[in-house]
C-alpha positions in Angstrom: 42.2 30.2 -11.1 43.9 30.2 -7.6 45.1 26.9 -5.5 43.7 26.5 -2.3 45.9 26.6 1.1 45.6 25.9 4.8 44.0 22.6 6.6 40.4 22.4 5.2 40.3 22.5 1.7 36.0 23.4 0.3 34.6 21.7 -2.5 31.6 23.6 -4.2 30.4 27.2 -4.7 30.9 29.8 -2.2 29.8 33.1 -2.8 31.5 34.0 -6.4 33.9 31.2 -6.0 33.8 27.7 -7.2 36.0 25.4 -5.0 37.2 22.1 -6.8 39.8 19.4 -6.8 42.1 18.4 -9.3 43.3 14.5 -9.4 46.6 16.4 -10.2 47.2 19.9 -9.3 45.2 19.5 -6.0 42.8 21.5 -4.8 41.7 24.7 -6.7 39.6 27.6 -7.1 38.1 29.8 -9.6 35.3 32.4 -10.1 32.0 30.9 -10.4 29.5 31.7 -12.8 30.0 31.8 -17.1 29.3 29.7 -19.7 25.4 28.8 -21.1 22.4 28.4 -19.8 19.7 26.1 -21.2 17.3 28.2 -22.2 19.8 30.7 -24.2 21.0 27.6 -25.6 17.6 27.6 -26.9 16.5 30.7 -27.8 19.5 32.8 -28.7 20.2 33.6 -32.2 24.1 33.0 -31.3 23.4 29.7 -30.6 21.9 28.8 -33.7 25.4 27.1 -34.9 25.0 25.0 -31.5 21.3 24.2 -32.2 22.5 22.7 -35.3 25.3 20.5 -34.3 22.7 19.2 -31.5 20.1 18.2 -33.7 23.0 16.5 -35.7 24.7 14.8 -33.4 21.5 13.5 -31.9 20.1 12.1 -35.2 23.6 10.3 -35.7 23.6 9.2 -32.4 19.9 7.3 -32.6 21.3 6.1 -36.6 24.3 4.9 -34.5 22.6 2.8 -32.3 20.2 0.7 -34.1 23.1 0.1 -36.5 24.9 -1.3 -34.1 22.2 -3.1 -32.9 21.4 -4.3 -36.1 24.5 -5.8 -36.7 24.8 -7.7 -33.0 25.7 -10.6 -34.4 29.2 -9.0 -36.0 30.1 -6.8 -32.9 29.4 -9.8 -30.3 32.2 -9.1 -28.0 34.1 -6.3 -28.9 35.0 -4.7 -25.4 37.1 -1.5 -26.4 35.4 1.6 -24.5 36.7 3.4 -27.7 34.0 0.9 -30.6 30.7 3.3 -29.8 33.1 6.7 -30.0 34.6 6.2 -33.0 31.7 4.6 -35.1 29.6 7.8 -33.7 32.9 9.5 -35.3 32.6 7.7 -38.9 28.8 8.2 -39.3 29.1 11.8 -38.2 31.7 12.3 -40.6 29.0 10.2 -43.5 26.4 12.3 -42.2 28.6 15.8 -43.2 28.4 14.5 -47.1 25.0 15.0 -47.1 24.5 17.7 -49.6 20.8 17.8 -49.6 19.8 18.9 -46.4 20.0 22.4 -45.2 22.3 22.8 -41.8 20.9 21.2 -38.9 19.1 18.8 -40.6 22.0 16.5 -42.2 21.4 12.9 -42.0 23.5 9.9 -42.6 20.7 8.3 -45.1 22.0 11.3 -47.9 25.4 10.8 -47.0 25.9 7.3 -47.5 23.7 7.7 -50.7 27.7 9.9 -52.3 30.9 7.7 -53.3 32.5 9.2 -50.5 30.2 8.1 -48.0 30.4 4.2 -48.9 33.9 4.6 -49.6 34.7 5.6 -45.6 32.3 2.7 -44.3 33.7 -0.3 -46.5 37.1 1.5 -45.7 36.3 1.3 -41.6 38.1 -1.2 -39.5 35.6 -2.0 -36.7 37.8 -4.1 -34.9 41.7 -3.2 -35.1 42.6 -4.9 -38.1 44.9 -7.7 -38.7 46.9 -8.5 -41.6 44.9 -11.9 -42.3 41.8 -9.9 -42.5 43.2 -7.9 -45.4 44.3 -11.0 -47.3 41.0 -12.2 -47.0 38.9 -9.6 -48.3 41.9 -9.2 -51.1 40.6 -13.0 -52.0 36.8 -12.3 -51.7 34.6 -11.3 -54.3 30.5 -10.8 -53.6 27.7 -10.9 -56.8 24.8 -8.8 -55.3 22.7 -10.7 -58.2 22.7 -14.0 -56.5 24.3 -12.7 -53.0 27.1 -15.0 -53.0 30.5 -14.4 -51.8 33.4 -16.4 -53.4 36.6 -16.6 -52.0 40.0 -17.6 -53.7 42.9 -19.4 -53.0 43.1 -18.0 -49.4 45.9 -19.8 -47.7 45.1 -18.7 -43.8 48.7 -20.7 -42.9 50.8 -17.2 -44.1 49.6 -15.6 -41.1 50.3 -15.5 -37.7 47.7 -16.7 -35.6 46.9 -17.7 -32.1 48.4 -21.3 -30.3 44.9 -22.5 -29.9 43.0 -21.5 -32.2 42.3 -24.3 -34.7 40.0 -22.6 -37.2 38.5 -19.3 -38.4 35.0 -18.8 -39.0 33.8 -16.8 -41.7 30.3 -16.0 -41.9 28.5 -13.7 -44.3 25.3 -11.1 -43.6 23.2 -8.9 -45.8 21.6 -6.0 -44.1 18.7 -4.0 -44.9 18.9 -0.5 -42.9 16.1 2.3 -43.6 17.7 5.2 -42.2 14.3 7.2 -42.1 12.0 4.6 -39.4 15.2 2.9 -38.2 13.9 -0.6 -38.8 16.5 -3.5 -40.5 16.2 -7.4 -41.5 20.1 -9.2 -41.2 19.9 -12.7 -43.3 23.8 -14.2 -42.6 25.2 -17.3 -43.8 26.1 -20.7 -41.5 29.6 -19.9 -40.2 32.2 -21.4 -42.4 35.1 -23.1 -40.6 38.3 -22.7 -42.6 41.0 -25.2 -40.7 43.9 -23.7 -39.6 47.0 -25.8 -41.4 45.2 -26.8 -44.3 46.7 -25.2 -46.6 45.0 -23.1 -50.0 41.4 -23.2 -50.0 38.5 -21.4 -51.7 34.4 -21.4 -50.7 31.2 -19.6 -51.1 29.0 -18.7 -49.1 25.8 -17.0 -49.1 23.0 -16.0 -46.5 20.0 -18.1 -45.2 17.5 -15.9 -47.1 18.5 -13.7 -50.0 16.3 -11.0 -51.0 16.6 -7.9 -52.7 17.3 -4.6 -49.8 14.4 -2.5 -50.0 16.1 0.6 -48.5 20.1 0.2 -48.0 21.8 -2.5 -48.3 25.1 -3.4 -46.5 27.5 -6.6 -47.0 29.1 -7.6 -43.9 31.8 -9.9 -43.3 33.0 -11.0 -39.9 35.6 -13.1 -38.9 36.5 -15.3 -35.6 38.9 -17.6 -34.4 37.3 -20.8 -33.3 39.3 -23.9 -31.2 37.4 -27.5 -32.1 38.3 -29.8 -30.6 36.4 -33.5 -31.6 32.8 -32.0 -31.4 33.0 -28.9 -29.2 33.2 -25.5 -30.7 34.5 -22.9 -28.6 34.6 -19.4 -30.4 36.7 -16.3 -29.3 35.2 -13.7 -27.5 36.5 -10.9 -29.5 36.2 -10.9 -33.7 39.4 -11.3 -35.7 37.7 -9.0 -38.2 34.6 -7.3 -39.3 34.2 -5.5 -42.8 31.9 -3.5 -45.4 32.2 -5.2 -48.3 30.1 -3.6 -50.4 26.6 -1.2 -50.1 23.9 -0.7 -52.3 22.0 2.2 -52.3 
């Protein structure tokens, strides 16, 4: 790698040498030609280890997606560029536990079937999480026999929270995910309005339909900060908190 010098600097390939700039260094230059080509990519039996983190990533990547999609109602305004990366990060590292599958075939749907697996999601903070959000789930207790979550003697008022909110809403979903077509049913509850101020309180809360998960199912909890004033709800755009509770397999 050389830095270019004189008047005119050349971006692109000339000859054997690649001409590029640098937001830093400036403008540089370097021999052209190297790494991979598609089809030995493809083809080559050195590539096989490549081949197999492809097909990986790609299955993740397509799990990934409708999961998120899935659970739209949860993720509704989370903004950080760093949300897709990272949950791309979690199942990938789900998707290594599977023990099953031969290399290059690994799928999240045996790796969330281990301990480990459903320990790292219901472990995952979607959102960056806030100490209230802890204290919560500490308080919260779900029955997968009647699909009801009850929480205890949650006092909201030990926390710090925003000047305008007035309230956090808690609502509850059940999602059924088959990990093989991709398809999923959410039932969640009515959002529960906890007022901010009002001291201990406990609730229950359970979702519009409850029925058994014919594939895998996952308990979500998500949390908001709502202002009310008289009759007019205005929610947050971005969730105080969004958790795994609990997956059955």
């Amino acid at each position: 790698m050389a830095r270019q010098k004189g008047i005119i600097k050349i971006i692109g390939t000339l000859g054997d040498a690649n001409f590029y700039e640098d937001k830093e260094v400036g403008a540089l230059v370097r021999t052209a030609g190297g790494g991979f080509d598609g089809y030995t990519i493809r083809t080559s039996p050195k590539m096989v280890r490549v081949r197999e983190n492809a097909s990986e990533f790609g299955n993740c990547s397509r799990v990934k997606k409708q999961f998120r999609l899935a659970l739209m109602p949860f993720f509704h305004g989370i903004k950080s560029r760093a949300f897709n990366s990272d949950l791309m990060s979690l199942f990938m590292h789900i998707k290594a536990l599977d023990q099953v599958s031969e290399r290059g075939k690994r799928h999240m749907r045996y790796g969330i079937q281990t301990a480990k697996g459903r320990q790292l999601i219901k472990r995952y903070p979607f959102v960056p999480e806030q100490d209230l959000v802890v204290g919560f789930c500490d308080q919260a207790t779900f029955y997968w026999s009647t699909q009801q979550l009850d929480v205890s003697d949650f006092n909201p008022d030990l926390y710090k929270v925003p000047k305008t909110a007035t309230h956090i809403g808690v609502t509850l979903g059940v999602l059924d995910f088959d990990f093989e077509s991709l398809e999923s049913s959410l039932s969640v509850s009515p959002v529960h309005f906890l007022e901010l101020g009002g001291g201990v309180t406990s609730f229950s809360l359970t979702p519009d339909q409850v029925a058994v998960p014919e594939h895998v199912g996952f308990v979500v909890l998500g949390l908001r900060y709502y202002e009310i004033i008289e009759t007019e709800v205005y929610a947050f755009k971005q969730p105080l908190g969004i958790r795994v509770l609990d997956v059955l397999v």
